[in-house]
C-alpha positions in Angstrom: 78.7 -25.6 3.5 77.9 -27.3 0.4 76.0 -26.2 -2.7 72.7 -28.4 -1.2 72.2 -26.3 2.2 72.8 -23.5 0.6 70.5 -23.8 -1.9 68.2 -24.6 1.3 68.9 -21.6 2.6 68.9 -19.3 -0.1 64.9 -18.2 0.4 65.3 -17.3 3.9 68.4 -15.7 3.2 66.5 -13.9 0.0 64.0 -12.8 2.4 66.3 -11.8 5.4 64.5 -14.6 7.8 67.9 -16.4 8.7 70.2 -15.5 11.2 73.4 -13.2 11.4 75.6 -16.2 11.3 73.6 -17.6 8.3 73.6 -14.7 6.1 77.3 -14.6 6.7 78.1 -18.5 5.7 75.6 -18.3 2.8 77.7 -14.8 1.5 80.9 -16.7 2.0 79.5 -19.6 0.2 78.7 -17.2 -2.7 81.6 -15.7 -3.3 83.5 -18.9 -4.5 80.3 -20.4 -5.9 78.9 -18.8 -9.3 76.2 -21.5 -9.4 74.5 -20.4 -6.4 75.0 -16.6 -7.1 73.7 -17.9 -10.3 70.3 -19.4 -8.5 70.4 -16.6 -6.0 70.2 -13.9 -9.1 67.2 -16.5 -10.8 65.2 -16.0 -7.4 66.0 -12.4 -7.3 64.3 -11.9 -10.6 61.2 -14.4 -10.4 60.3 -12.4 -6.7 60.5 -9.4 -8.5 56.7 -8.0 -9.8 56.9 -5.7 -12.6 55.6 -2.5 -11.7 52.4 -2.7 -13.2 51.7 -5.9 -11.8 52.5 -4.3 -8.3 50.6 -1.5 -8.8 47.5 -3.7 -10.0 47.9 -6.0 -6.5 47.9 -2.5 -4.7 44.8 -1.5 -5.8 43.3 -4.5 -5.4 44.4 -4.8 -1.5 43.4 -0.9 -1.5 39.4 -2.2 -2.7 39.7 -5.2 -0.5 40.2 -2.8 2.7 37.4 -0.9 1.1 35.4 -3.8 1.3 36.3 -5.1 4.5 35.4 -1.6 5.8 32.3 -0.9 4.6 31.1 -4.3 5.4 32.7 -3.3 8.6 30.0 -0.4 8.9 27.2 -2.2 8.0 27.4 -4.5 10.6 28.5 -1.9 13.2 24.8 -0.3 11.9 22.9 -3.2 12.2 24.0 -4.6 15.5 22.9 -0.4 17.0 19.9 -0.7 15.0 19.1 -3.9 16.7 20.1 -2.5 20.6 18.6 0.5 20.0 15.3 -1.8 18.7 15.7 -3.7 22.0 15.5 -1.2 23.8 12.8 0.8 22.5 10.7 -2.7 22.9 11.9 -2.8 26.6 10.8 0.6 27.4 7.2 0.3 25.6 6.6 -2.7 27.3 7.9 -1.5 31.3 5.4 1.3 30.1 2.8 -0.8 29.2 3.7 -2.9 32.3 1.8 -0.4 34.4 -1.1 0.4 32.0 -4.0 -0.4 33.5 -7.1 -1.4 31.9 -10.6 -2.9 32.5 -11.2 -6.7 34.0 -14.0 -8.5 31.4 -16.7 -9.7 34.5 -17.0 -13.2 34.0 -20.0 -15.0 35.9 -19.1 -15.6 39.5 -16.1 -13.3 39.6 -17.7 -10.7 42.0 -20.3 -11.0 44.8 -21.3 -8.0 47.1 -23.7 -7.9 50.2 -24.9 -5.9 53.1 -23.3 -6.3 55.7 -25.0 -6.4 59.5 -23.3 -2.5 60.0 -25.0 -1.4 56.9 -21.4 -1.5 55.3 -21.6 -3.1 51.5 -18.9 -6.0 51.3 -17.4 -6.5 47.5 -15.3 -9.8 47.5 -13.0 -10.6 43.9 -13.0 -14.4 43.4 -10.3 -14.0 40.2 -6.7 -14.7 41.0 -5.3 -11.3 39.5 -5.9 -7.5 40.0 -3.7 -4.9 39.8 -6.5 -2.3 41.6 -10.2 -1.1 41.0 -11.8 2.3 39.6 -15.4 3.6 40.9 -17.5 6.3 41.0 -21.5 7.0 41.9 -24.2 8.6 40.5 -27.9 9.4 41.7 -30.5 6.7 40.8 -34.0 7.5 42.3 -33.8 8.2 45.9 -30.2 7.5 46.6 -26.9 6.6 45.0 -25.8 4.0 42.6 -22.4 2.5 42.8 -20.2 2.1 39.2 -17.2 0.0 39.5 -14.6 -2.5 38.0 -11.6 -4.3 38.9 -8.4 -3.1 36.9 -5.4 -5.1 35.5 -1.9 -4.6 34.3 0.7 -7.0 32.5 2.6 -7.2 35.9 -0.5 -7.9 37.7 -1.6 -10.1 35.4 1.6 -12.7 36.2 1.1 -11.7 40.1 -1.1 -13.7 42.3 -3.2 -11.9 44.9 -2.4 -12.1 48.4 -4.4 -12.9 51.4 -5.6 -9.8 52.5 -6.6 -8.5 48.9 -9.7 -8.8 47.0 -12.1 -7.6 49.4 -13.7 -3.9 48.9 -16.0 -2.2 51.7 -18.1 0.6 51.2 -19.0 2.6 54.2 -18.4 5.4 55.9 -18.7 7.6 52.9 -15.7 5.6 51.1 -15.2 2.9 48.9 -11.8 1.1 49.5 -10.0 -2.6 49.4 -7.6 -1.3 52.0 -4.2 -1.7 50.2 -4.6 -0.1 46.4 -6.8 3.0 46.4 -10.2 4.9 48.2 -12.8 6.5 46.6 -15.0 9.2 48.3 -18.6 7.9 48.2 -22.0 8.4 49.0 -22.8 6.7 52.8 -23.9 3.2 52.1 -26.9 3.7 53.6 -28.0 6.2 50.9 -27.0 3.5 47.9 -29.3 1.1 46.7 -27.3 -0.4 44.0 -23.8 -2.0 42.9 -22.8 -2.4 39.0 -19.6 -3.9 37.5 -18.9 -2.0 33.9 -18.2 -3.9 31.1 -15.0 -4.2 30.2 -15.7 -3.1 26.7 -16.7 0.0 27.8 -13.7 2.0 26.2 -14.7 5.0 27.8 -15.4 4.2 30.7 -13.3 6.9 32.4 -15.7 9.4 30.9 -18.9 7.7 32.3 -19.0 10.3 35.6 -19.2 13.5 33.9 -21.7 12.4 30.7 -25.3 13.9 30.4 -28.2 11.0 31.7 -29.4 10.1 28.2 -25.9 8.8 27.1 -24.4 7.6 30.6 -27.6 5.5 30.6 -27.0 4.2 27.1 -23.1 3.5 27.9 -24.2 1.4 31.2 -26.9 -0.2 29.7 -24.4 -3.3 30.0 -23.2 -3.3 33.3 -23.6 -6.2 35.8 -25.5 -6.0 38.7 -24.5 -6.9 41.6 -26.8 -5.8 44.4 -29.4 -3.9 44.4 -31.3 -2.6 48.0 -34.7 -4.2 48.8 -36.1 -1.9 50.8 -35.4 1.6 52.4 
C-alpha cells in the first residue's frame, strides 16, 4: 500500500475499527515506513488527554448522569402525582355520580289529582329524575303529604323512560313503581300534597322537627293539592 491509504487508514487502525487483514497491511506498511510511524506516533499523542483533563471530563460525565437522573425522578414524580390526581378526581366524581339531591320545582313541573278510586296521582313533567323522597305529617283532621323529586349527575344526563314519572298514593303507600315506596297515611285520610323547596338544605331532617320549626322550614313548599271537602 502506499503512504496515501495508509495514512487513510491510520485512525481506524488507531482506534482498532479496521479489520484483521488491515491492521496487518497497515503494521507491514510501518515497519519500512518511518514517516507513517512518524504520523501514527503524532496521533498517538494528540488522542492522548492528560490526566487531569481526563479526570475533569469524568467528573463532568459523573454530574451530567446526576443530572439526567434527578431530572429522571422529577418526572417519574410528576407523571404519579398526576395519575394518582386522576384518579382521585375519578373516584370523587363516580361518588358524587350517585349523590342525590333535591329537584328546584319550577312552575308546571308537577301536577297531582284525585283520582276516581280515591288514589292521589303525582305526574313529573321534567325530563330527568333519579328518584323522589317523602314523608307525612298530621295537619288538622288528617295527613299532609311532604315530597320532592331527587337528582343525581348520572340522572341528570339520563332521560326518563315511558313508564316513569308517575307517583300514586294509595293504599297506605306512596310509590312511582320503579325507584322507591314510602309507607303512608291512606289517601283517604290526606288532604294535602307539598313539593319542598329545593333550598331546603335540611330537608332530611324535616320529619322528626318540633311543629314551631317544621312549620317555619315548610313555610316555602309548593302546593300541589289540597282536599276540598271530607
Amino acid at each position: 500500500m502506499n503512504c496515501n491509504i495508509i495514512k487513510d487508514l491510520l485512525p481506524l487502525y488507531l482506534d482498532q475499527v479496521c479489520s484483521d487483514e488491515t491492521a496487518k497491511a497497515v503494521e507491514a506498511h510501518l515497519t519500512v515506513c518511518p514517516a507513517c510511524q512518524s504520523l501514527l506516533d503524532e496521533m498517538r499523542q494528540t488522542s492522548a488527554l492528560p490526566e487531569s483533563v481526563q479526570t475533569q471530563a469524568e467528573q463532568e460525565a459523573k454530574v451530567l448522569r446526576g443530572v439526567k437522573r434527578k431530572f429522571s425522578t422529577r418526572r417519574r414524580r410528576s407523571v404519579l402525582t398526576v395519575v394518582l390526581a386522576a384518579l382521585l378526581a375519578i373516584a370523587a366524581l363516580i361518588a358524587a355520580s350517585d349523590e342525590e339531591a333535591p329537584i328546584p320545582y319550577h312552575e308546571g313541573m308537577v301536577s297531582a289529582k284525585l283520582a276516581v278510586d280515591e288514589a292521589i296521582d303525582i305526574y313529573f313533567s321534567g325530563d330527568h329524575y333519579a328518584s323522589f323522597w317523602a314523608f307525612s305529617r298530621e295537619a288538622g283532621e288528617g295527613h299532609a303529604i311532604y315530597f320532592c323529586y331527587t337528582q343525581t349527575l348520572k340522572s341528570s344526563v339520563t332521560p326518563l323512560n315511558q313508564d316513569h314519572g308517575h307517583i300514586c298514593i294509595g293504599n297506605t303507600s306512596m310509590t312511582d313503581f320503579s325507584t322507591v315506596n314510602y309507607q303512608v297515611p291512606d289517601s283517604q285520610d290526606i288532604n294535602a300534597v307539598y313539593y319542598l323547596e329545593a333550598s331546603q338544605e335540611d330537608y332530611l331532617d324535616l320529619p322528626q322537627m318540633p311543629d314551631p320549626e317544621f312549620a317555619q322550614a315548610v313555610q316555602d313548599a309548593i302546593l300541589l293539592w289540597e282536599r276540598t271537602a271530607w
